[in-house]
C-alpha positions in Angstrom: 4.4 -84.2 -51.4 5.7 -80.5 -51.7 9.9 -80.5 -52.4 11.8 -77.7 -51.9 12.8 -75.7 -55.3 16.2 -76.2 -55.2 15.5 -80.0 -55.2 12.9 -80.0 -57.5 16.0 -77.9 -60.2 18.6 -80.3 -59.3 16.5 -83.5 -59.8 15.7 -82.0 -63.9 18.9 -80.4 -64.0 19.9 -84.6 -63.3 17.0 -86.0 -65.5 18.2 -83.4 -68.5 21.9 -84.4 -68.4 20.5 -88.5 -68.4 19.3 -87.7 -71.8 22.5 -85.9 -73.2 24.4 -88.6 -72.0 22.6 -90.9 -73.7 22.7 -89.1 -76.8 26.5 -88.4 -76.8 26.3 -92.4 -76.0 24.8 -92.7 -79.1 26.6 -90.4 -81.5 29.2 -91.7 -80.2 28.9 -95.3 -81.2 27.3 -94.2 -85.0 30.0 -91.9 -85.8 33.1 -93.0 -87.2 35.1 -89.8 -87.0 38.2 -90.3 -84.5 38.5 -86.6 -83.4 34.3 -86.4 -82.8 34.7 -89.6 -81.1 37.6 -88.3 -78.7 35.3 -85.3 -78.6 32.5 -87.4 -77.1 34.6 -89.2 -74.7 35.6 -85.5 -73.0 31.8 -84.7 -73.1 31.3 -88.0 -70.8 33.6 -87.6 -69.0 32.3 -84.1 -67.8 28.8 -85.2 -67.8 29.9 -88.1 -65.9 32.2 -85.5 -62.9 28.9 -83.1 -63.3 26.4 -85.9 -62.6 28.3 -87.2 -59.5 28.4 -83.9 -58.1 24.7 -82.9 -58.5 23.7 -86.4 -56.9 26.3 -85.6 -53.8 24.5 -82.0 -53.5 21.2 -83.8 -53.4 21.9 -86.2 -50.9 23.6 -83.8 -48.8 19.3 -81.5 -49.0 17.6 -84.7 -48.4 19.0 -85.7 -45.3 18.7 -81.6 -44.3 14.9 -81.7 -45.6 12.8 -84.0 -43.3 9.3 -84.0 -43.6 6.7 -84.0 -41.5 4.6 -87.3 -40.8 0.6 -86.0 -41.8 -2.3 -87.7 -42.5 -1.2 -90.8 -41.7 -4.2 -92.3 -40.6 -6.4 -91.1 -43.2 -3.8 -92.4 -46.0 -4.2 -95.9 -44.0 -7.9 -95.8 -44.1 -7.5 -95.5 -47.5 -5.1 -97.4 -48.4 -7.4 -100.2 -46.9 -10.8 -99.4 -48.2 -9.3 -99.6 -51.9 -9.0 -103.7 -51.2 -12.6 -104.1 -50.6 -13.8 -101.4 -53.2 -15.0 -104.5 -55.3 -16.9 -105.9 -52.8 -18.6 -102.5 -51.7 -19.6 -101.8 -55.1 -20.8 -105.3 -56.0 -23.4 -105.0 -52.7 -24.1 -101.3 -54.5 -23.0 -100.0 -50.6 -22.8 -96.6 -50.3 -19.5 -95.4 -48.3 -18.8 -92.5 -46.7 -15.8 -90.6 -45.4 -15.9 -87.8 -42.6 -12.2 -87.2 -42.0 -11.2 -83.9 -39.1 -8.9 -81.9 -40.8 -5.2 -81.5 -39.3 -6.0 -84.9 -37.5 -3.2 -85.6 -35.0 -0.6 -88.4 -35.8 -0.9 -91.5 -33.1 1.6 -93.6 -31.0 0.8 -96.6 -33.0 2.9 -97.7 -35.7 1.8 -97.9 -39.2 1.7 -102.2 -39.6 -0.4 -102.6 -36.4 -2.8 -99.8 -37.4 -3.0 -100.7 -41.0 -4.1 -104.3 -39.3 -6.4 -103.8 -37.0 -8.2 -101.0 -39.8 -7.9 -103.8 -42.1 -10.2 -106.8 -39.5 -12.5 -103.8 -39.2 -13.3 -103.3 -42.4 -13.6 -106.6 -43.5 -15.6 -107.2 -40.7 -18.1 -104.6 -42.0 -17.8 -105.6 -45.4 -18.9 -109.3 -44.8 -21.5 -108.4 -42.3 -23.1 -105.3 -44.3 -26.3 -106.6 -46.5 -26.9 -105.4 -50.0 -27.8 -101.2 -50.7 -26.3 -100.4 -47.3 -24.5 -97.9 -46.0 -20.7 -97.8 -44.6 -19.2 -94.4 -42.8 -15.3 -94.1 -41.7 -14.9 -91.0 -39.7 -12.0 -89.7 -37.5 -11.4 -87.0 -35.0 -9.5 -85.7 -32.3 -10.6 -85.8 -28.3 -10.0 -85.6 -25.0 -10.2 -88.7 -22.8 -10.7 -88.5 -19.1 -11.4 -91.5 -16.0 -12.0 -94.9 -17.4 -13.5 -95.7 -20.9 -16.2 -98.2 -21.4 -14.1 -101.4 -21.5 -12.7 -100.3 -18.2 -9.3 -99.6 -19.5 -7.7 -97.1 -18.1 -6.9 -94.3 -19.7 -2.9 -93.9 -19.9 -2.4 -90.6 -21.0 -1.8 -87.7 -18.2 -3.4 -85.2 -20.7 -6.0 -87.5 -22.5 -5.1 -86.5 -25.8 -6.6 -89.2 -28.4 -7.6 -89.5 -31.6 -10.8 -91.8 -32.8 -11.4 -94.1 -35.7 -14.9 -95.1 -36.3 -16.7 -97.5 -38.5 -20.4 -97.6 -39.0 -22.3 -99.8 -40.9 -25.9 -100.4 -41.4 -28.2 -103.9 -42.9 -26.1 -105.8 -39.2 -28.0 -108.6 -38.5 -28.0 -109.0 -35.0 -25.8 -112.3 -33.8 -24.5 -110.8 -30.4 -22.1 -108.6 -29.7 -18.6 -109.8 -30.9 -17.0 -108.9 -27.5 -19.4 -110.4 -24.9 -17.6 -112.3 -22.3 -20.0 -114.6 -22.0 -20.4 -116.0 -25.0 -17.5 -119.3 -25.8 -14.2 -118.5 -27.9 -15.3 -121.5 -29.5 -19.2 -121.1 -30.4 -18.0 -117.5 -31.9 -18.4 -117.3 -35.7 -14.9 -116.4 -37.5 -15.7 -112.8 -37.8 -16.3 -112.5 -34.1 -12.8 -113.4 -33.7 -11.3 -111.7 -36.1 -12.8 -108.6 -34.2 -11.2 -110.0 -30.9 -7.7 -110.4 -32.3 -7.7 -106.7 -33.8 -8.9 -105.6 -29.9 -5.7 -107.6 -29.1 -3.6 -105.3 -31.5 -5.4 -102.0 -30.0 -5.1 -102.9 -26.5 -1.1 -103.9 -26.9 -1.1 -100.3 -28.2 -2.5 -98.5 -25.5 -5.6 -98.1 -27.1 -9.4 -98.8 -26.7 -11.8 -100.7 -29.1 -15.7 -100.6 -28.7 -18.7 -102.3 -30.5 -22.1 -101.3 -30.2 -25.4 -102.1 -32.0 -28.7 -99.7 -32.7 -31.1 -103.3 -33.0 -33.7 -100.2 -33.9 -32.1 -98.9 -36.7 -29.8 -102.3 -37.9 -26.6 -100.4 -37.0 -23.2 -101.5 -35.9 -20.7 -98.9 -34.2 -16.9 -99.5 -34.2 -14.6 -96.8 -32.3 -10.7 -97.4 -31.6 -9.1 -95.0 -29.9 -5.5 -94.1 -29.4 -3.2 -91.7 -27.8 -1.9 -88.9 -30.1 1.6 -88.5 -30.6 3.3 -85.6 -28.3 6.3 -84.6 -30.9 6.2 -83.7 -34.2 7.4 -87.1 -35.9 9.8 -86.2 -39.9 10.7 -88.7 -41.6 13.8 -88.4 -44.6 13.0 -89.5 -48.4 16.5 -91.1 -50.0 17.2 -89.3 -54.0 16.2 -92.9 -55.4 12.6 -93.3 -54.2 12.0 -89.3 -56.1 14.2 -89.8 -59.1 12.6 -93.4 -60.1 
């Protein structure tokens, strides 16, 4: 995260006068001379007025400095694929990433997203057989008429952005979404895939699974509108300073 100069000089202009307060702290206490000691107490005193000030001029930029929300999605992605690095590296899987650059930010909050990313990737992980390969890739499209799961689409202008997973080594055990198939006869990953299509569809989106039988590929898209305004967000002086 880039901060503005002024805040990046009042935050070690803050961090500079810790330390001579704690030294004057410290003199202070070892010294016996009364005048040095009275002498100290002045110093603190100003330190103390000085320090109060700086932190009132720094809240006052913060909360004039939002910043814009970027790369959310990809810092989710992640964020996620760092839990099952272990388990990647222990089936020597090979993963690849193909994120679109300036990707837009989406209507769906972080929790929900960070979820359904989260069922999807396990889902890969447990189904994926040793040496294979994993790819997460994202993009920006447009949307028009009914997708393949007959949702409609929502948006007016079909602005979405798309999450996909792709795996190879699936055996095949059906598709995960088939209607036909019983709730109950479904194996627990199959239904940890439903649930997360539960999560998209609550949030306007669309989830899809294919298979390539040919090629022992599995393909998992979600999809989901892009956000219209440019979303900021404010940073408080204690989450920079500690």
């Amino acid at each position: 995260m880039e901060w503005p100069l002024a805040i990046e000089l009042l935050v070690y202009t803050k961090r500079a006068l810790d330390s001579i307060k704690k030294l004057t702290q410290l003199s202070q206490v070892k010294s016996t001379d009364k005048e040095f000691g009275e002498f100290c107490h002045f110093i603190m005193k100003d330190i103390g007025e000085t320090d109060l000030l700086l932190e009132a001029f720094l809240q006052y930029l913060f909360v004039n400095t939002p910043f814009k929300k970027k790369d959310t999605v990809h810092k989710l992605i992640d964020e996620v694929l760092k839990k099952y690095q272990v388990q990647l590296e222990e089936k020597r899987v090979k993963l690849s990433k193909k994120y679109e650059k300036d990707l837009p930010e989406t209507i769906i909050p972080n929790e929900p997203l960070k979820y359904i990313l989260n069922s999807i990737l396990q889902y890969g992980v447990k189904a994926i057989t040793p040496n294979g390969d994993m790819e997460c890739s994202t993009r920006a499209l447009l949307l028009q008429g009914e997708g393949s799961t007959g949702q409609k689409v929502l948006r007016k202008d079909g602005r979405y952005i798309e999450i996909k997973v792709v795996f190879t080594g699936y055996k095949k055990r059906g598709r995960p979404f088939e209607e036909s198939q019983a709730v109950l006869q479904e194996e627990p990953l199959d239904l940890m895939l439903r649930l997360a299509e539960e999560v998209v569809r609550k949030n306007r989106g669309i989830m899809e699974f294919k298979m390539d039988e040919r090629s022992e590929k599995a393909f998992i898209s979600i999809r989901f509108p892009s956000e219209r305004r440019e979303v900021v967000y404010y940073q408080t002086i204690d989450q920079y300073i500690n």
